[in-house]
C-alpha positions as CSV (number, residue, x, y, z in Angstrom):
1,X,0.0,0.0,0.0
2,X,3.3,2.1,1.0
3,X,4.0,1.8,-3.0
4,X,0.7,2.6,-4.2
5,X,0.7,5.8,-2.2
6,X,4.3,6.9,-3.1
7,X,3.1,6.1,-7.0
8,X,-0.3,7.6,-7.1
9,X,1.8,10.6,-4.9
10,X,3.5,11.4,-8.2
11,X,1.3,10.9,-10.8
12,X,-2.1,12.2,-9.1
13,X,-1.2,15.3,-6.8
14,X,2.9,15.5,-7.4
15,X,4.9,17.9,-5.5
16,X,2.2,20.7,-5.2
17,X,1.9,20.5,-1.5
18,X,-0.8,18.1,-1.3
19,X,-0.3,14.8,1.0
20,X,-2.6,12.0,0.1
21,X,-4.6,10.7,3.2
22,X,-6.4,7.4,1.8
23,X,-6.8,5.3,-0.8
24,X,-10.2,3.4,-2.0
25,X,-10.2,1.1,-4.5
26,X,-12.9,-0.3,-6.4
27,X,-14.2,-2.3,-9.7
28,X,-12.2,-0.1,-11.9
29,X,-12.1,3.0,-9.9
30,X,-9.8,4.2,-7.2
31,X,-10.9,7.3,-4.7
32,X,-8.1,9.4,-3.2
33,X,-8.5,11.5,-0.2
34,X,-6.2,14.1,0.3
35,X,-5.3,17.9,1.8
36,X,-3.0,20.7,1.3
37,X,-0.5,21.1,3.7
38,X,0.9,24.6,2.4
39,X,1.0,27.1,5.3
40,X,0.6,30.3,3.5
41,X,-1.5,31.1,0.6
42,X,-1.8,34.4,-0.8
43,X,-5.2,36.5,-1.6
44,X,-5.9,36.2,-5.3
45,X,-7.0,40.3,-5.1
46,X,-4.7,41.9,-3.4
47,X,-1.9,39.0,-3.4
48,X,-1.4,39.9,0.4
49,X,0.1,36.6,2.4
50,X,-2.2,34.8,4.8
51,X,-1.6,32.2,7.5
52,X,-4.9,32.5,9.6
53,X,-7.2,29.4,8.2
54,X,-11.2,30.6,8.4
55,X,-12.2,27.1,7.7
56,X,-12.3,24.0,5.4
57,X,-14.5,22.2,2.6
58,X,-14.1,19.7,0.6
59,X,-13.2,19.6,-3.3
60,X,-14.0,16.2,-5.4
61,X,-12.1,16.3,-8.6
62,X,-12.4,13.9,-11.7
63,X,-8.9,13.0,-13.0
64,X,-7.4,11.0,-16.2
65,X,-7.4,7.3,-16.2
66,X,-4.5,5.2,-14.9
67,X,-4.7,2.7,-17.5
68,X,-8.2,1.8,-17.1
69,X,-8.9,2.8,-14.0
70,X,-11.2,5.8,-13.5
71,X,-9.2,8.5,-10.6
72,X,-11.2,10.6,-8.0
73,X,-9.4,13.2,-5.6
74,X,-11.5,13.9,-2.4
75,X,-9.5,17.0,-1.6
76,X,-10.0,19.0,1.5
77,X,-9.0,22.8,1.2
78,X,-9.0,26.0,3.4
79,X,-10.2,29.0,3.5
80,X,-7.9,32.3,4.8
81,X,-8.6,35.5,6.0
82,X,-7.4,38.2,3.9
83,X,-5.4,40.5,6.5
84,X,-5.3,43.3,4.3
85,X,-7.8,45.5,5.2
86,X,-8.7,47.2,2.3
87,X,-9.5,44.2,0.8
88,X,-12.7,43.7,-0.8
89,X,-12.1,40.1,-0.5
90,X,-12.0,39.1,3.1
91,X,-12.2,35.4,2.9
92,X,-10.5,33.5,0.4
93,X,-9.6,29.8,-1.0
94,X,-6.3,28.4,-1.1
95,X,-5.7,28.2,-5.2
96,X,-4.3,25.0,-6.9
97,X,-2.7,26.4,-9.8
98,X,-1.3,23.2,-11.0
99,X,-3.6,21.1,-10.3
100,X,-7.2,22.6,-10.7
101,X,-8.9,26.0,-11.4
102,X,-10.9,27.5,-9.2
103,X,-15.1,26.1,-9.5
104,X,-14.0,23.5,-11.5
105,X,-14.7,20.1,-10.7
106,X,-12.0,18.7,-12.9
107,X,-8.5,18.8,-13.2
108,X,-6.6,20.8,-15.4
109,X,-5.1,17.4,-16.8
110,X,-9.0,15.8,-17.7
111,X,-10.3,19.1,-19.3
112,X,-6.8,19.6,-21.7
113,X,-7.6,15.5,-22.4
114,X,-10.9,16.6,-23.3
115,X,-10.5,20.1,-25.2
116,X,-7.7,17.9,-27.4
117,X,-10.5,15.3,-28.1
118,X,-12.9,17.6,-28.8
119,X,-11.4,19.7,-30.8
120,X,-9.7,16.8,-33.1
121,X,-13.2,15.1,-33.7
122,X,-15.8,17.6,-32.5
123,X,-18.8,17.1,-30.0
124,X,-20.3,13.5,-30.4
125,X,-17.4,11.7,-31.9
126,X,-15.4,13.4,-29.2
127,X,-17.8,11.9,-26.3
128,X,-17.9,8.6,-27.8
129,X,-13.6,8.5,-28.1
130,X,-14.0,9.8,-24.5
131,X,-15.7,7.1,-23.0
132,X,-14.1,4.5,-24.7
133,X,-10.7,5.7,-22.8
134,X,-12.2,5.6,-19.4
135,X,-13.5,9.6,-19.6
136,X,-17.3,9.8,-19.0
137,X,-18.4,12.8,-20.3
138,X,-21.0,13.9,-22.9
139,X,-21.3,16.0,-26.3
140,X,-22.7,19.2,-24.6
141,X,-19.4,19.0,-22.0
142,X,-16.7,18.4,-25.3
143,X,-18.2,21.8,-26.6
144,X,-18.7,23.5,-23.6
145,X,-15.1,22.7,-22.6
146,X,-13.9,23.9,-26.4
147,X,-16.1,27.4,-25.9
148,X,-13.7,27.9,-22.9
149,X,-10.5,27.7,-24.7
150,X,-8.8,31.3,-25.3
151,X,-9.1,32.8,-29.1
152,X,-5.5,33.1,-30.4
153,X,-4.9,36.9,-31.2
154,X,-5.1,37.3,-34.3
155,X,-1.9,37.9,-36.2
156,X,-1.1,40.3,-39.1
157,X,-2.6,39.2,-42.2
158,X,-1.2,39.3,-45.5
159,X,-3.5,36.8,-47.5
160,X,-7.7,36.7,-46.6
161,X,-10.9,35.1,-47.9
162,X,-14.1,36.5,-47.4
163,X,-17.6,35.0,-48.3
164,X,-21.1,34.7,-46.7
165,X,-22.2,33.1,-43.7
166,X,-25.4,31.7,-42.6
167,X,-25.9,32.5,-38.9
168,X,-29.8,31.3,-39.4
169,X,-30.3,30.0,-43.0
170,X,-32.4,31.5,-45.6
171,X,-33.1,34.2,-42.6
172,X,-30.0,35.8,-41.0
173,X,-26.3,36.1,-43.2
174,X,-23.1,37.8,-42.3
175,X,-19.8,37.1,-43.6
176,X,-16.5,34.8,-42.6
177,X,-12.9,36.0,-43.0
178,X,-10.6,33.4,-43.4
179,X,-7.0,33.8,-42.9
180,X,-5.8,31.6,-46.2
181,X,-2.0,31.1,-44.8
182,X,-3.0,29.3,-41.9
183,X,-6.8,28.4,-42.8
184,X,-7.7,30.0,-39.6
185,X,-11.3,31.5,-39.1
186,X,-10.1,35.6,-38.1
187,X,-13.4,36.5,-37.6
188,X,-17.6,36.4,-38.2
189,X,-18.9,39.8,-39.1
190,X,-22.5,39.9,-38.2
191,X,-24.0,41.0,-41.4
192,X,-23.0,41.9,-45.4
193,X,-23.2,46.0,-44.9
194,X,-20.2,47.5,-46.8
195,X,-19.8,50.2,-43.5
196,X,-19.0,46.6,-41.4
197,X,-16.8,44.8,-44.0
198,X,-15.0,48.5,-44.4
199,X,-14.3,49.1,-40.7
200,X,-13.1,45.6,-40.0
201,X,-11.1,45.6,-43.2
202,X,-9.2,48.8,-42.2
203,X,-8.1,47.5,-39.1
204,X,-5.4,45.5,-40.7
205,X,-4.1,47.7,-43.0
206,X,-1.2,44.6,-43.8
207,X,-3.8,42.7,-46.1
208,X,-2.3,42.4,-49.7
209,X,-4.8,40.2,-51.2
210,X,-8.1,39.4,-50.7
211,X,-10.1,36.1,-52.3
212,X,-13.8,36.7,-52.7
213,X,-16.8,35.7,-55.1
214,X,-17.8,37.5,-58.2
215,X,-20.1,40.1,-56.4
216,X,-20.0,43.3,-56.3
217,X,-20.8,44.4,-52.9
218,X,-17.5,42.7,-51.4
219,X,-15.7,44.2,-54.5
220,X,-17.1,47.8,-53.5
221,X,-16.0,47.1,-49.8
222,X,-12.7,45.8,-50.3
223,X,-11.7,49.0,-52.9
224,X,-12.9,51.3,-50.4
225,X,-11.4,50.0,-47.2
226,X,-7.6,48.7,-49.1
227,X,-7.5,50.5,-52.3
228,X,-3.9,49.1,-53.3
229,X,-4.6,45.2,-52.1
230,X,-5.1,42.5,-55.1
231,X,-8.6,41.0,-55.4
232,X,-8.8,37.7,-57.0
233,X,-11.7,35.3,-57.4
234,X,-11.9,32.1,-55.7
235,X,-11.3,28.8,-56.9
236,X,-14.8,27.2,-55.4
237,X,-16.6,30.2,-57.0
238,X,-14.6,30.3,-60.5
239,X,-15.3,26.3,-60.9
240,X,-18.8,27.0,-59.9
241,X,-19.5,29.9,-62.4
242,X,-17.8,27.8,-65.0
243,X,-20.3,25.3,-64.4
244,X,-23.0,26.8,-64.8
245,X,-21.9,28.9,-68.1
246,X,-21.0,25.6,-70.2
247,X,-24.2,24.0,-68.5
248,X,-26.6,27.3,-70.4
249,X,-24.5,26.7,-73.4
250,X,-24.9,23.0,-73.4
251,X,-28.7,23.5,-72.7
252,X,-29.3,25.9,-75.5
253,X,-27.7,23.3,-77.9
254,X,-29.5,20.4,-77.4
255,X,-30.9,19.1,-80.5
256,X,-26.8,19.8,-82.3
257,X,-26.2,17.6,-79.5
258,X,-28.5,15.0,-80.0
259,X,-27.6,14.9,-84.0
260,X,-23.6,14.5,-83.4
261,X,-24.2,12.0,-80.9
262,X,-26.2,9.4,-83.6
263,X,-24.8,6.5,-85.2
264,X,-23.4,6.9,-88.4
265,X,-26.5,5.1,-90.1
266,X,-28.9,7.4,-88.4
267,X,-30.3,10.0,-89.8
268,X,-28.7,13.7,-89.0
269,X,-32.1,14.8,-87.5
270,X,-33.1,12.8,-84.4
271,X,-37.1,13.8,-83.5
272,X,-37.4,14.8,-79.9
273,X,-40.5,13.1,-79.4
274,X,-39.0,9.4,-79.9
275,X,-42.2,7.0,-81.7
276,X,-43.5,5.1,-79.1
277,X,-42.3,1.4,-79.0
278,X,-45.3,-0.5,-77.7
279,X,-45.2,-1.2,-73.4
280,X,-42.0,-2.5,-73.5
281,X,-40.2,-2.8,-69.6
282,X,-36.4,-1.4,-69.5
283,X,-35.1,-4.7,-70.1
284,X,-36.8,-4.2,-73.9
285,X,-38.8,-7.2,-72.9
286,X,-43.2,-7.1,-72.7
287,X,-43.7,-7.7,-68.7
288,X,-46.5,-7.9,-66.4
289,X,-46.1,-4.0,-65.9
290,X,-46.4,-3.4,-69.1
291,X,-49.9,-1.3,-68.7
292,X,-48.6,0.4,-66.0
293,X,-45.6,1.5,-68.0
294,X,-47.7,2.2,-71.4
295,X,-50.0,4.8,-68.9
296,X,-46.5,6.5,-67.9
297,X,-45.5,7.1,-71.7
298,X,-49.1,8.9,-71.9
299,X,-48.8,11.5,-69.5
300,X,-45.4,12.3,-70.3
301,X,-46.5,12.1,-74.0
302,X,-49.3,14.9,-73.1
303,X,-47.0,16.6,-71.1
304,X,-44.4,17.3,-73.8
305,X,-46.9,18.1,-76.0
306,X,-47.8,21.2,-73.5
307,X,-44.4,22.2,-73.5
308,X,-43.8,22.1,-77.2
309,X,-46.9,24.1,-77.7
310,X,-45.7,26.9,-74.8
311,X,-42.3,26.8,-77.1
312,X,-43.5,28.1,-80.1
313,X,-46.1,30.3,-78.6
314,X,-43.6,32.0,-77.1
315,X,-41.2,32.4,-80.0
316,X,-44.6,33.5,-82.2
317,X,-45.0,36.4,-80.0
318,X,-41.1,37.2,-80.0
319,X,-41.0,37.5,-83.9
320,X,-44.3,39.6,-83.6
321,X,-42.0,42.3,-82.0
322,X,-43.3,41.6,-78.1
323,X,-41.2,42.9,-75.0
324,X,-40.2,39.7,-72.1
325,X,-42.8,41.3,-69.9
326,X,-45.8,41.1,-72.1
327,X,-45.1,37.7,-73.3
328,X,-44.7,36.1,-69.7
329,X,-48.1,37.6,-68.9
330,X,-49.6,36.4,-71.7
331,X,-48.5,32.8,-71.6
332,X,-49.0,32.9,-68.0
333,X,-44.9,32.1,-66.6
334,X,-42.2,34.4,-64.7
335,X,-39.5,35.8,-67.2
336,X,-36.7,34.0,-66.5
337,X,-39.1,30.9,-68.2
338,X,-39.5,32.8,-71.2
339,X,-35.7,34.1,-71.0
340,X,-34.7,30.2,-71.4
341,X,-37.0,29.4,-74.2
342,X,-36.0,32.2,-76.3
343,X,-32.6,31.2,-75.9
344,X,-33.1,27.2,-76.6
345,X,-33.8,26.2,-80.2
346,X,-35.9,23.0,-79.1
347,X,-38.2,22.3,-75.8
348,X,-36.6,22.0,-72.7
349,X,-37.7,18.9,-71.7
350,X,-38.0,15.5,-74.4
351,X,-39.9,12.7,-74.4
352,X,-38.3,9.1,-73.3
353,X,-40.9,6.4,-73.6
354,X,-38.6,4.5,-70.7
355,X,-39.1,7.1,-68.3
356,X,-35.6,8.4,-66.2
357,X,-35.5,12.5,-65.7
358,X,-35.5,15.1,-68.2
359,X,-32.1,17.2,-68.5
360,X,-33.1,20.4,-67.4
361,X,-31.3,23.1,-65.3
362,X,-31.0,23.0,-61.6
363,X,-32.9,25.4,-59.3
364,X,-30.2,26.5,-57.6
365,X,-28.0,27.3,-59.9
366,X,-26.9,30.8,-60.3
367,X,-24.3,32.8,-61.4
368,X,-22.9,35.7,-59.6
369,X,-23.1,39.2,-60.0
370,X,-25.8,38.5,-63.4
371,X,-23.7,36.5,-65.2
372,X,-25.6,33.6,-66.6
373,X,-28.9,36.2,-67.1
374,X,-26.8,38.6,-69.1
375,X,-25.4,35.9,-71.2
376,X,-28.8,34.7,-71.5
377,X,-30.0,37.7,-72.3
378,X,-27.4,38.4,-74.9
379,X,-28.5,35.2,-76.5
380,X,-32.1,36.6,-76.7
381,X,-31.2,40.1,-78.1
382,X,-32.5,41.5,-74.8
């Protein structure tokens, strides 16, 4: 037991003026009752030395696992007198500066252990790492415990990224700026105004480039706060607009598409309503869902159909001489609709007797700053 003591002396409490009482050991768990022996402490206000003890409580502490073995300290400390008298703090507790902070009920060795795992896998992962070394603890207590760590000051930047961020999607957006030589968050501005991204901007007057998206509020911003610092677009942003240019172009050109991707024996123009093949399955084989299937090629038979007939209404009323505005009232759509018909020279959407989806554009896809609806627009003589 002499052993265990002198062992547990060293690894648990260490030289910090802390004797170890007892020793309680259990089905993977040991309880250790200790006290400070130290005869002075000093006031953590005024830093005035004090020897007159006021009284004493008890601390229980969770520590690290030996192995796996689960460590408690019962540790009885004092309280002092402060004997300066212009003390606002007349009563005080010893501190353990090694060993535990003040309210915690941890030691400084169990919540490092835990703000390492949590901040290498985040908040669940992190709890289930945790208790699989010997560490109960939950999700909320990883992120809590990562919320306390200090923010690193933020160095001189030479190199940034900026871009929006969602605080509340589709409801509240501010921006992120990114330090892009250590891929370090510097800092969330709580919404897009120019006079925000301008005063933080001018605070660090050592920024020589900036990487942002093709908009032109950031642009405005950044040219008003750092007039000499280079502004370059983004890779994600510059892969993302490229996308959705060659997908417009694509789109527009579907039938020259369809025509160069024939066989050789084929003729050069392939109808985009393909002749209906008789309720064939996808195999190519007749089936016992072969009524079902033959009911599917009708409605999206009669559903073409509306679309081919919305087509060339609308490019009868363009060569008539009418304006976007009058023509999306009168066939009953939004502009952009018309926009993309104008600009197509078949139907959007063709006719497969096997089903599958049509190729049409995404909903989300959109350019920045206007650039596919220019183009688009251009295409139209708009």
């Amino acid at each position: 037991m002499h052993e265990l003591q002198t062992t547990l002396q060293a690894l648990v409490v260490g030289d910090d003026g802390i004797t170890i009482d007892t020793i309680t050991t259990q089905a993977q768990h040991c309880q250790i009752a200790a006290h400070c022996t130290t005869s002075v402490a000093a006031c953590p206000t005024c830093a005035t030395p004090s020897s007159s003890v006021h009284s004493r409580y008890r601390r229980r502490l969770a520590d690290r696992t030996v192995g796996t073995t689960s460590i408690t300290l019962q540790l009885t400390v004092r309280r002092f007198r402060c004997r300066h008298h212009g003390c606002p703090q007349q009563i005080f507790t010893e501190r353990l500066p090694t060993l535990a902070a003040p309210r915690q009920r941890s030691t400084i060795r169990l919540t490092h252990a835990v703000q390492t795992i949590g901040l290498a896998l985040g908040g669940r992962p992190g709890a289930r790492v945790a208790q699989s070394l010997g560490i109960p603890t939950s999700h909320t207590t990883m992120l809590r415990r990562i919320h306390h760590l200090p923010i690193p000051p933020i160095t001189t930047p030479t190199a940034i990224g900026i871009d929006e961020w969602a605080w509340r999607k589709r409801t509240a957006y501010g921006c992120i700026v990114v330090d892009l030589q250590t891929n370090r968050v510097l800092d969330l501005l709580p919404d897009q105004a120019q006079s925000t991204i301008v005063a933080w901007l001018r605070q660090y007057p050592s920024i020589q480039i900036v990487s942002r998206d093709r908009g032109g509020g950031f642009a405005a911003a950044i040219t008003a706060a750092l007039p000499t610092a280079t502004q370059v677009v983004d890779r994600w942003h510059l892969i993302k607009n490229y996308g959705e240019a060659l997908e417009a172009a694509l789109l527009s050109k579907r039938a020259v598409l369809r025509a160069a991707c024939a066989p050789p024996e084929a003729p050069a123009a392939v109808p985009l309503v393909d002749p209906f093949v008789g309720a064939l399955t996808r195999t190519g084989r007749h089936g016992p869902d072969a009524p079902m299937l033959e009911a599917a090629i009708a409605v999206r038979r009669e559903r073409h159909a509306v679309l081919c007939a919305l087509h060339a209404q609308i490019h009868a009323l363009r060569a008539t001489g009418a304006d976007i505005v009058t023509i999306a009232k009168m066939v009953a759509t939004n502009r952009s609709t018309v926009y993309r018909y104008l600009a197509m020279d078949s139907p959007l959407i063709g006719f497969s007797p096997y089903g599958g989806p049509p190729l049409t554009r995404t909903r989300n896809s959109s350019c920045s700053n206007g650039v596919r609806d220019a183009r688009v627009r251009a295409s139209c003589g708009a």
